[in-house]
mmCIF file as gemmi writes it, N, C-alpha and C atoms, coordinates in Angstrom:
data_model
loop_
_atom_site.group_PDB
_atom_site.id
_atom_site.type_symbol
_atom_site.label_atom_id
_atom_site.label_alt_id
_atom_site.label_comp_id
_atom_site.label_asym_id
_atom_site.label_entity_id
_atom_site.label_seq_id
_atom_site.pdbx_PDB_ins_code
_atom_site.Cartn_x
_atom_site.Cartn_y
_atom_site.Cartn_z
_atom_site.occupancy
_atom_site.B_iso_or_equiv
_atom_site.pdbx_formal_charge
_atom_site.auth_seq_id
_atom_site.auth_asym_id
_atom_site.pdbx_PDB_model_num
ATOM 1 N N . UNK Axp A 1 ? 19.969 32.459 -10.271 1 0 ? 1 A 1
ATOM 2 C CA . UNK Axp A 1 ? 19.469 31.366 -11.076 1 0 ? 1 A 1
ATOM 3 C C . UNK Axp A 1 ? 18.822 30.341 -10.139 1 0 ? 1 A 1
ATOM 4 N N . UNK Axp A 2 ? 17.66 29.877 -10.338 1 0 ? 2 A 1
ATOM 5 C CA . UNK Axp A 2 ? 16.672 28.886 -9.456 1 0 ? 2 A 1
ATOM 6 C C . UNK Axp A 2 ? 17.635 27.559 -9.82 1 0 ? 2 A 1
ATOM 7 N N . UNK Axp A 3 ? 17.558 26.837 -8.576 1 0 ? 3 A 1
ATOM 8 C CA . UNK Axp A 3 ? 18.253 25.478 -8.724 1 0 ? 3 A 1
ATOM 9 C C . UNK Axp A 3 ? 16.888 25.177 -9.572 1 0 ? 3 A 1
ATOM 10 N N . UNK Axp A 4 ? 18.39 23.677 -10.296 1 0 ? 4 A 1
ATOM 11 C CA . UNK Axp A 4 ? 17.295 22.586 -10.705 1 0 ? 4 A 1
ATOM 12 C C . UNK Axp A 4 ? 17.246 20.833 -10.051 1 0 ? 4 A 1
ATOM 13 N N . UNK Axp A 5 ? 15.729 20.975 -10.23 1 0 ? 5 A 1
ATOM 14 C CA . UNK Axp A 5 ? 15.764 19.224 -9.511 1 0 ? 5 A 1
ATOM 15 C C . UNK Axp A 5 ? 16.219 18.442 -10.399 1 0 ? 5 A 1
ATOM 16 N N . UNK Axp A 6 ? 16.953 17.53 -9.688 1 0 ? 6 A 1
ATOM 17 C CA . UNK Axp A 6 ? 17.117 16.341 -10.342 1 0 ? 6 A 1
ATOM 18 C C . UNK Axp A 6 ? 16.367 15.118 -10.411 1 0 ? 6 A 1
ATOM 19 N N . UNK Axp A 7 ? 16.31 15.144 -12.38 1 0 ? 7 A 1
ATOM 20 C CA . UNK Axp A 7 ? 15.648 13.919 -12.317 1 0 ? 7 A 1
ATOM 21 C C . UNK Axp A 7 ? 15.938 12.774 -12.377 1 0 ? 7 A 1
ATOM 22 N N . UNK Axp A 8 ? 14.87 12.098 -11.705 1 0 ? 8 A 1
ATOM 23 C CA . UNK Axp A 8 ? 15.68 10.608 -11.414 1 0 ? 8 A 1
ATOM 24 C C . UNK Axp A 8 ? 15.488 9.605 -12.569 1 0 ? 8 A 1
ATOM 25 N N . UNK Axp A 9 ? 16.657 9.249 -13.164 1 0 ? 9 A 1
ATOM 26 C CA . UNK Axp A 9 ? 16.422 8.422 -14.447 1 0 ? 9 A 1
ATOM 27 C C . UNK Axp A 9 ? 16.006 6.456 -13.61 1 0 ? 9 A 1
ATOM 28 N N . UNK Axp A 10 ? 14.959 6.644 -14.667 1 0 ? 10 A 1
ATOM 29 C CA . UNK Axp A 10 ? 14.139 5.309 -14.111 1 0 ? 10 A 1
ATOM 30 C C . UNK Axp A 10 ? 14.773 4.652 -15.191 1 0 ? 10 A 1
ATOM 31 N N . UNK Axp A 11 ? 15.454 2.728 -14.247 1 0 ? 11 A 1
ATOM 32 C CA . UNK Axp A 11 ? 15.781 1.74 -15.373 1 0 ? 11 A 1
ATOM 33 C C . UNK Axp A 11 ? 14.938 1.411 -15.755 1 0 ? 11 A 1
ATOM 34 N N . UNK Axp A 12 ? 14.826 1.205 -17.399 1 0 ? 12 A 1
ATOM 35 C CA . UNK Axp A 12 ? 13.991 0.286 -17.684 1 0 ? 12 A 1
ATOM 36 C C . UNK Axp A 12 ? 14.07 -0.935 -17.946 1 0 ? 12 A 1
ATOM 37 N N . UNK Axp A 13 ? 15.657 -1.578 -17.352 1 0 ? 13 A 1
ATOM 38 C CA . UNK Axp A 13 ? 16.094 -2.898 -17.552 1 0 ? 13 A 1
ATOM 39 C C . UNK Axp A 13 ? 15.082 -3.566 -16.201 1 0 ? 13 A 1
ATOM 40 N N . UNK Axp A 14 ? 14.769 -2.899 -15.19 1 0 ? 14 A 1
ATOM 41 C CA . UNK Axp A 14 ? 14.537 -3.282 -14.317 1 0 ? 14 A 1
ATOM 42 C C . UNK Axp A 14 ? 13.853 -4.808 -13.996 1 0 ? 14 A 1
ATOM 43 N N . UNK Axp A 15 ? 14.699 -5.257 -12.94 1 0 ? 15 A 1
ATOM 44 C CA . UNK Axp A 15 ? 13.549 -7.239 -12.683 1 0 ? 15 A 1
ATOM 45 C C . UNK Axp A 15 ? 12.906 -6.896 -12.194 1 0 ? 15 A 1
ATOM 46 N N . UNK Axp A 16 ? 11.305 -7.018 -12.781 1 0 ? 16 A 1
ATOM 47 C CA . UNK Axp A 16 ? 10.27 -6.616 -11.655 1 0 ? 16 A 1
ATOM 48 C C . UNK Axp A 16 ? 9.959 -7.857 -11.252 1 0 ? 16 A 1
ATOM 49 N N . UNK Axp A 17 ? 10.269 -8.912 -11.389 1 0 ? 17 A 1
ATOM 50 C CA . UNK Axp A 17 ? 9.863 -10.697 -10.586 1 0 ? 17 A 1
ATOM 51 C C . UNK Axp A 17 ? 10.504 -10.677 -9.279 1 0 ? 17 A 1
ATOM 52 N N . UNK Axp A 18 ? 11.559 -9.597 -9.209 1 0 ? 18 A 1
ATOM 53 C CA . UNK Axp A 18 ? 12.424 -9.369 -7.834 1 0 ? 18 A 1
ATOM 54 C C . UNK Axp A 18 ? 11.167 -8.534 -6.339 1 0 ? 18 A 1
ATOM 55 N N . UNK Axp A 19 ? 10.167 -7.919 -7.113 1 0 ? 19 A 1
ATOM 56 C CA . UNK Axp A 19 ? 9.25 -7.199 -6.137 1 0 ? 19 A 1
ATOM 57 C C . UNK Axp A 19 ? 8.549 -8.572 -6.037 1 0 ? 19 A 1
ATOM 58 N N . UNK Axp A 20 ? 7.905 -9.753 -6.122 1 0 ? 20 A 1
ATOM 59 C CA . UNK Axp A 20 ? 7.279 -10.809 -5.765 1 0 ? 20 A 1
ATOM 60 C C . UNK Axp A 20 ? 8.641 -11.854 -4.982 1 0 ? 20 A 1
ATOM 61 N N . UNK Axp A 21 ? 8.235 -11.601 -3.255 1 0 ? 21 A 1
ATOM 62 C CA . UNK Axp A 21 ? 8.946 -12.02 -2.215 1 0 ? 21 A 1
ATOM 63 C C . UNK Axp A 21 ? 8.304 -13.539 -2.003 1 0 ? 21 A 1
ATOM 64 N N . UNK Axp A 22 ? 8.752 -14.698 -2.258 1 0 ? 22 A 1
ATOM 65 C CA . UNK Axp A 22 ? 8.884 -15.978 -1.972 1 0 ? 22 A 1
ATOM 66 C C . UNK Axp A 22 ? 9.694 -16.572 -1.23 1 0 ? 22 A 1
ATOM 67 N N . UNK Axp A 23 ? 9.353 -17.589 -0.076 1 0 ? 23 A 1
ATOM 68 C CA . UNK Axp A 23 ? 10.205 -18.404 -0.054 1 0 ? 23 A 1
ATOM 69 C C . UNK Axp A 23 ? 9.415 -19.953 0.388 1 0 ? 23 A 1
ATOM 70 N N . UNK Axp A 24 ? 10.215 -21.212 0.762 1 0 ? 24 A 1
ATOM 71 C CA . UNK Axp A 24 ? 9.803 -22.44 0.522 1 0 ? 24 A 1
ATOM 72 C C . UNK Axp A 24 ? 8.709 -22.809 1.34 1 0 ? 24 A 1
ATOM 73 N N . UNK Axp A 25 ? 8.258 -21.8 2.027 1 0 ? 25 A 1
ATOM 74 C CA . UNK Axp A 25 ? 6.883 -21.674 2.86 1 0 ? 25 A 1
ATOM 75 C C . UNK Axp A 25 ? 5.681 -20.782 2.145 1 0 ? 25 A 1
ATOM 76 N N . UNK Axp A 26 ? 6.072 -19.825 1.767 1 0 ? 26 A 1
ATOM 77 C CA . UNK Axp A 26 ? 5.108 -18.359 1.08 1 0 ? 26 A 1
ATOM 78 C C . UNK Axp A 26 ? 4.907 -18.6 0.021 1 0 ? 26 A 1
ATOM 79 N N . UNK Axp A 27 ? 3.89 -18.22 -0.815 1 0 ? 27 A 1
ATOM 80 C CA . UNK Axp A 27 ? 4.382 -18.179 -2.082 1 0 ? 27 A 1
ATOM 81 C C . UNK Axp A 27 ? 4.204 -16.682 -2.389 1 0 ? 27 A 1
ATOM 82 N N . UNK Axp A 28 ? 3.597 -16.022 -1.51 1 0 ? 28 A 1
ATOM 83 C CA . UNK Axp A 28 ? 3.905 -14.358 -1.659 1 0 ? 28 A 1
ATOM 84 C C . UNK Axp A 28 ? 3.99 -13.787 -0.177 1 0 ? 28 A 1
ATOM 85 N N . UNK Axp A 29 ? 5.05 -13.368 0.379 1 0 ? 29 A 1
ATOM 86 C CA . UNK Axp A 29 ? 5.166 -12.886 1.526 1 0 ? 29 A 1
ATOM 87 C C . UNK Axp A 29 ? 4.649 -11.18 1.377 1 0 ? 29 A 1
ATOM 88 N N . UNK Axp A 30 ? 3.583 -10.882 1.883 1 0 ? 30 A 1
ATOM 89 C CA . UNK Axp A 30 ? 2.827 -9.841 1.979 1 0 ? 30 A 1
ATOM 90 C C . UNK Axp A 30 ? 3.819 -8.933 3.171 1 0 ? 30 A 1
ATOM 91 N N . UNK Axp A 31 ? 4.349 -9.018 3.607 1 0 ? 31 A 1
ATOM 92 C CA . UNK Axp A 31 ? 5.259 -8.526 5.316 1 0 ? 31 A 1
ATOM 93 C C . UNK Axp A 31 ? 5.889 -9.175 5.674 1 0 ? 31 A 1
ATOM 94 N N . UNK Axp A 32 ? 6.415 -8.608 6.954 1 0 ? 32 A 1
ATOM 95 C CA . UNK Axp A 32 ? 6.821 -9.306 8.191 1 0 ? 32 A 1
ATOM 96 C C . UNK Axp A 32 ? 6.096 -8.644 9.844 1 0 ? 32 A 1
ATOM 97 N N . UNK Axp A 33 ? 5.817 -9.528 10.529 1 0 ? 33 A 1
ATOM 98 C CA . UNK Axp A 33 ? 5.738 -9.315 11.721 1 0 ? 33 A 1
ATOM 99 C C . UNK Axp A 33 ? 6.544 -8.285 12.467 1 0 ? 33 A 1
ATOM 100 N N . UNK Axp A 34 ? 5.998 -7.604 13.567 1 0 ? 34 A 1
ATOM 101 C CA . UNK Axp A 34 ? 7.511 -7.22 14.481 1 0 ? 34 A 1
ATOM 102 C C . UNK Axp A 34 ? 8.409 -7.916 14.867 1 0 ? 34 A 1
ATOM 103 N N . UNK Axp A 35 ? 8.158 -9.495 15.043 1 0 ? 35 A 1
ATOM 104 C CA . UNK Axp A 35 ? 9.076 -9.909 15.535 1 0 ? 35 A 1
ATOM 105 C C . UNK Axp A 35 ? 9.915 -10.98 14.421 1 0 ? 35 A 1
ATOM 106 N N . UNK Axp A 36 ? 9.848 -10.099 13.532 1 0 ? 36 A 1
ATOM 107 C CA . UNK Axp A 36 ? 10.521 -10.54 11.92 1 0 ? 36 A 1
ATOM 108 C C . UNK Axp A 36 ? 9.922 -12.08 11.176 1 0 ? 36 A 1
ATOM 109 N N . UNK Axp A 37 ? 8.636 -12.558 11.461 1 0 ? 37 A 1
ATOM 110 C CA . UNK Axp A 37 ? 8.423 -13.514 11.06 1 0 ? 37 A 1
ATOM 111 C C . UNK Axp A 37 ? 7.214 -13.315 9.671 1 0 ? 37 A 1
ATOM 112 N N . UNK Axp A 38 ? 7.691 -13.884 8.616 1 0 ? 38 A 1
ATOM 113 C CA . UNK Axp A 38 ? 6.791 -13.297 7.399 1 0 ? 38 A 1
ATOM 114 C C . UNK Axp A 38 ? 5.101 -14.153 7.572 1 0 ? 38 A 1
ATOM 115 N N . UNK Axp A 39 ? 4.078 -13.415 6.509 1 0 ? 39 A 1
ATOM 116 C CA . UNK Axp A 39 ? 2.888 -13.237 6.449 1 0 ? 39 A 1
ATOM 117 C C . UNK Axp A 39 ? 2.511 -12.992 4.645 1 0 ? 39 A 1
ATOM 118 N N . UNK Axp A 40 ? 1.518 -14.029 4.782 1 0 ? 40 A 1
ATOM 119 C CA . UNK Axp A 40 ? 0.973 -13.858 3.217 1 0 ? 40 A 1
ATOM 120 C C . UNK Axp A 40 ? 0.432 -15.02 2.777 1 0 ? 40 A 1
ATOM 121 N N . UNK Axp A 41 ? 0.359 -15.862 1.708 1 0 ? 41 A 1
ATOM 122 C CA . UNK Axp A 41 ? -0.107 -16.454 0.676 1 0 ? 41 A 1
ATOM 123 C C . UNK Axp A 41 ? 0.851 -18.005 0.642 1 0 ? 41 A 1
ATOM 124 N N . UNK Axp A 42 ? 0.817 -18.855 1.414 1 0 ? 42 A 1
ATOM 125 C CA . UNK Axp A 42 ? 1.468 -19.894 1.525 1 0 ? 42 A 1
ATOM 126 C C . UNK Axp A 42 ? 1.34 -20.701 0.141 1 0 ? 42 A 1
ATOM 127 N N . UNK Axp A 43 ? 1.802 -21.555 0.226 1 0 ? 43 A 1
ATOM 128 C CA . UNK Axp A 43 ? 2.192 -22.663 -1.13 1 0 ? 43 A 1
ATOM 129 C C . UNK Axp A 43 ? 0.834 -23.417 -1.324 1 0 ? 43 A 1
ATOM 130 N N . UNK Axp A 44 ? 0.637 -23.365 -0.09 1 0 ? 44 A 1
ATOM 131 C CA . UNK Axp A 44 ? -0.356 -24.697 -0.275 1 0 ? 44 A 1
ATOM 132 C C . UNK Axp A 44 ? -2.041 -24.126 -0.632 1 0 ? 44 A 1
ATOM 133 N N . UNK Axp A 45 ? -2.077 -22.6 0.155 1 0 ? 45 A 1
ATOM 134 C CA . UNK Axp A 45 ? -3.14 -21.921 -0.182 1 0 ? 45 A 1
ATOM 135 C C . UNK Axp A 45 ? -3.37 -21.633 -1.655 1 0 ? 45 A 1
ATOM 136 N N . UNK Axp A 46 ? -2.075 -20.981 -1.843 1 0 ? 46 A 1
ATOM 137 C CA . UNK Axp A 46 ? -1.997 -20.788 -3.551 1 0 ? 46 A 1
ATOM 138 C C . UNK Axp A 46 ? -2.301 -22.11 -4.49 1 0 ? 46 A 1
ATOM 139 N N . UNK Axp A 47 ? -1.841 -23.312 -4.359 1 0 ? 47 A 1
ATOM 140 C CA . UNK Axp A 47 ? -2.085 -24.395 -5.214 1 0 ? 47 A 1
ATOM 141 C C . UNK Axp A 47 ? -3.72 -24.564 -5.206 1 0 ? 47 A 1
ATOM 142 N N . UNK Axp A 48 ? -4.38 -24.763 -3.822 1 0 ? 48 A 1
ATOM 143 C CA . UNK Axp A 48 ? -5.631 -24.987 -3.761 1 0 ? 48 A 1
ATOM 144 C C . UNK Axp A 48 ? -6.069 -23.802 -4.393 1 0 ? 48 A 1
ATOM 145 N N . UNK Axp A 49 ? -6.214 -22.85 -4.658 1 0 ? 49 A 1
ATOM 146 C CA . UNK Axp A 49 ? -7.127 -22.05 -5.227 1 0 ? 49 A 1
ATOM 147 C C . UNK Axp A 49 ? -6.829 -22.061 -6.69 1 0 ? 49 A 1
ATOM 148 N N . UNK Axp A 50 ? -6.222 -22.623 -6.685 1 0 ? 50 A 1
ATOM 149 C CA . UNK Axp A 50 ? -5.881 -22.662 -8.365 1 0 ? 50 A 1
ATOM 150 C C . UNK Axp A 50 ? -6.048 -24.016 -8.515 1 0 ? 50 A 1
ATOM 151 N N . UNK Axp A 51 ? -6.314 -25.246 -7.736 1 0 ? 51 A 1
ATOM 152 C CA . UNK Axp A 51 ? -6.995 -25.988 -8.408 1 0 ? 51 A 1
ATOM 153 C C . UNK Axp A 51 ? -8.891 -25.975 -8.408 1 0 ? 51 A 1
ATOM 154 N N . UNK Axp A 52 ? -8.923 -25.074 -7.715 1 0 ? 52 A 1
ATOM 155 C CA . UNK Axp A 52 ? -10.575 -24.061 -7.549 1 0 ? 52 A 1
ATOM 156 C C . UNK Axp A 52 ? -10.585 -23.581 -8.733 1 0 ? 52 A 1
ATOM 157 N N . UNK Axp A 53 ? -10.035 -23.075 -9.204 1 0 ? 53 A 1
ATOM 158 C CA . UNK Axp A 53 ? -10.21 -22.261 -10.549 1 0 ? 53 A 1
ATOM 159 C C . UNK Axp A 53 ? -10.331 -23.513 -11.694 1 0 ? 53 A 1
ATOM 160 N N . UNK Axp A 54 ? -9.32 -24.12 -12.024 1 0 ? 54 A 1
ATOM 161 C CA . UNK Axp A 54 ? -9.572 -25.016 -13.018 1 0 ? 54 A 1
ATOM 162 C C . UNK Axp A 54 ? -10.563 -26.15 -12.729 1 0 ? 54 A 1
ATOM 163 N N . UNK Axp A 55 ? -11.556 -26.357 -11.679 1 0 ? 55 A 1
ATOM 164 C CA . UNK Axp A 55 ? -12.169 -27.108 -11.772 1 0 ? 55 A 1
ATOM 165 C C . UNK Axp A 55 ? -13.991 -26.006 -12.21 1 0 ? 55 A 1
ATOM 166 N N . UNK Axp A 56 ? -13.64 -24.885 -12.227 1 0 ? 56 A 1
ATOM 167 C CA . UNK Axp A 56 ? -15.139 -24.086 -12.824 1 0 ? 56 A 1
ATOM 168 C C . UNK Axp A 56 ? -15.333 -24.497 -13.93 1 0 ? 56 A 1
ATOM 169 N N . UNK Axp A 57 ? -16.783 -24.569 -14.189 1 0 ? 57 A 1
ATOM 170 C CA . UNK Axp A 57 ? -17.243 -24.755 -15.377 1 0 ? 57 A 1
ATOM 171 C C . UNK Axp A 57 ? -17.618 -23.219 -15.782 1 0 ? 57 A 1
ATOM 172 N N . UNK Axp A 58 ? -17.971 -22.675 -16.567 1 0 ? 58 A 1
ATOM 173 C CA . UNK Axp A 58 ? -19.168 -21.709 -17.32 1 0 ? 58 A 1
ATOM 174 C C . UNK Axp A 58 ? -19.56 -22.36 -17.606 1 0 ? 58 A 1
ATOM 175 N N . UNK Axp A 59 ? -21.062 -21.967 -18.361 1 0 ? 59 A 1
ATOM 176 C CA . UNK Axp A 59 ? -21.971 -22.104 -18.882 1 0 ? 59 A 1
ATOM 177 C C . UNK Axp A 59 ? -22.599 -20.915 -19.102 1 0 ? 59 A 1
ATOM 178 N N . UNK Axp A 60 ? -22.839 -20.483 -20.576 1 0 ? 60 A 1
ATOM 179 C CA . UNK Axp A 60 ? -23.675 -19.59 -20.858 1 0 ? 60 A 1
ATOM 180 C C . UNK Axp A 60 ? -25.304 -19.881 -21.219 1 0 ? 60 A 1
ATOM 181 N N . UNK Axp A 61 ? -26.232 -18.915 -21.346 1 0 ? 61 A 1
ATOM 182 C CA . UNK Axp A 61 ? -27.317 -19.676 -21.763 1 0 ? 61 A 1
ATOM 183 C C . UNK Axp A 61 ? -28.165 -18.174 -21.489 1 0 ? 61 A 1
ATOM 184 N N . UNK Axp A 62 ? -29.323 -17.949 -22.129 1 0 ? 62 A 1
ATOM 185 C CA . UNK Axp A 62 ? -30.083 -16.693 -21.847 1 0 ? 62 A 1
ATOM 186 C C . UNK Axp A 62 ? -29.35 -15.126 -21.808 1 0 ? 62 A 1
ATOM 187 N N . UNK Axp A 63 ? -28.11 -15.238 -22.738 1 0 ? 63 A 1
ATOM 188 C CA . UNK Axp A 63 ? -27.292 -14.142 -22.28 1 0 ? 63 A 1
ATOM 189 C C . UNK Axp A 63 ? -26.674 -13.739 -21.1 1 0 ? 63 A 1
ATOM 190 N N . UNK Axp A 64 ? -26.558 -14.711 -20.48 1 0 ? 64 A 1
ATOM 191 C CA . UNK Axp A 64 ? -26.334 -14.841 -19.169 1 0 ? 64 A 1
ATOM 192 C C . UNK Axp A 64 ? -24.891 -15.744 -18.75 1 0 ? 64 A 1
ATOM 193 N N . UNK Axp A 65 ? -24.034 -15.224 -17.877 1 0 ? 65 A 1
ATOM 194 C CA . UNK Axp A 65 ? -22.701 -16.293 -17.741 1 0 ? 65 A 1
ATOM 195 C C . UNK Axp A 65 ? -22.462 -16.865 -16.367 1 0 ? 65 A 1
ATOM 196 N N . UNK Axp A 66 ? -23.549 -18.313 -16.465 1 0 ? 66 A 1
ATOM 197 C CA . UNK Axp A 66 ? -23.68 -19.028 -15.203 1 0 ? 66 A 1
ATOM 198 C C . UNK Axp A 66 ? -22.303 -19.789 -14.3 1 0 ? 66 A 1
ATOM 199 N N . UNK Axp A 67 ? -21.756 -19.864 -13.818 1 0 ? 67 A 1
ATOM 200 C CA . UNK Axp A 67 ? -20.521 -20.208 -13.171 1 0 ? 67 A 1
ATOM 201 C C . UNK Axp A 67 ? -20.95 -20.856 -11.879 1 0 ? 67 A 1
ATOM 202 N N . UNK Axp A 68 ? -20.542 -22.606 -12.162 1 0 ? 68 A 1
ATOM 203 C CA . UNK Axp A 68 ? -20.478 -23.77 -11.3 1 0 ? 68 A 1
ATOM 204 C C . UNK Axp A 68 ? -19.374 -24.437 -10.741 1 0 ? 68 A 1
ATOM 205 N N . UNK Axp A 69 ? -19.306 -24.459 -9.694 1 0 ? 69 A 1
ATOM 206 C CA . UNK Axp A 69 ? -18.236 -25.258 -8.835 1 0 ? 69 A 1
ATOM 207 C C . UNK Axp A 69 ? -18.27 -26.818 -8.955 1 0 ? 69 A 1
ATOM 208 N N . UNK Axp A 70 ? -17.56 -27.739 -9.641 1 0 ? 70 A 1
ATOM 209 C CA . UNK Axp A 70 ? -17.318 -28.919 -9.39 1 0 ? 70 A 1
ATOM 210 C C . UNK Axp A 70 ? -16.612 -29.562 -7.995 1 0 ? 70 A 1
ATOM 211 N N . UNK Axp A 71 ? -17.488 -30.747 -7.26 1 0 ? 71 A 1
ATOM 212 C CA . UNK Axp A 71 ? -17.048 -30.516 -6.29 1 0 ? 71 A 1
ATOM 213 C C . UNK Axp A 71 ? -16.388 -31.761 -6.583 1 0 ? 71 A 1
């Protein structure tokens, strides 16, 4: 009789907010260094680009979707 594989029962309770690594420096730690020091998406990078985002305008016009930076 051929063995059988076992399948691996996937939770579906699972926290997936637990795979997004933060801490009071990162706001997404992408790694770590070799010499164990983390890498990624700091707090302060993340805020600024998201106040980049809410300051775009659109504008449509000619079928066309023009996108302006307020400075």
């Amino acid at each position: 009789m051929p063995a059988r594989k076992k399948n691996k029962r996937v939770d579906q309770n699972t926290d997936h907010t637990r795979l997004l690594e933060q801490d009071e420096n990162f706001y997404f730690i992408a790694g770590y260094t070799d010499g164990g020091f983390p890498y990624g998406i700091t707090w302060e990078e993340y805020e600024a680009e998201q106040r980049r985002e809410s300051t775009k305008v659109n504008v449509t016009g000619d079928d066309h979707l023009k996108e302006f930076e307020i400075d």
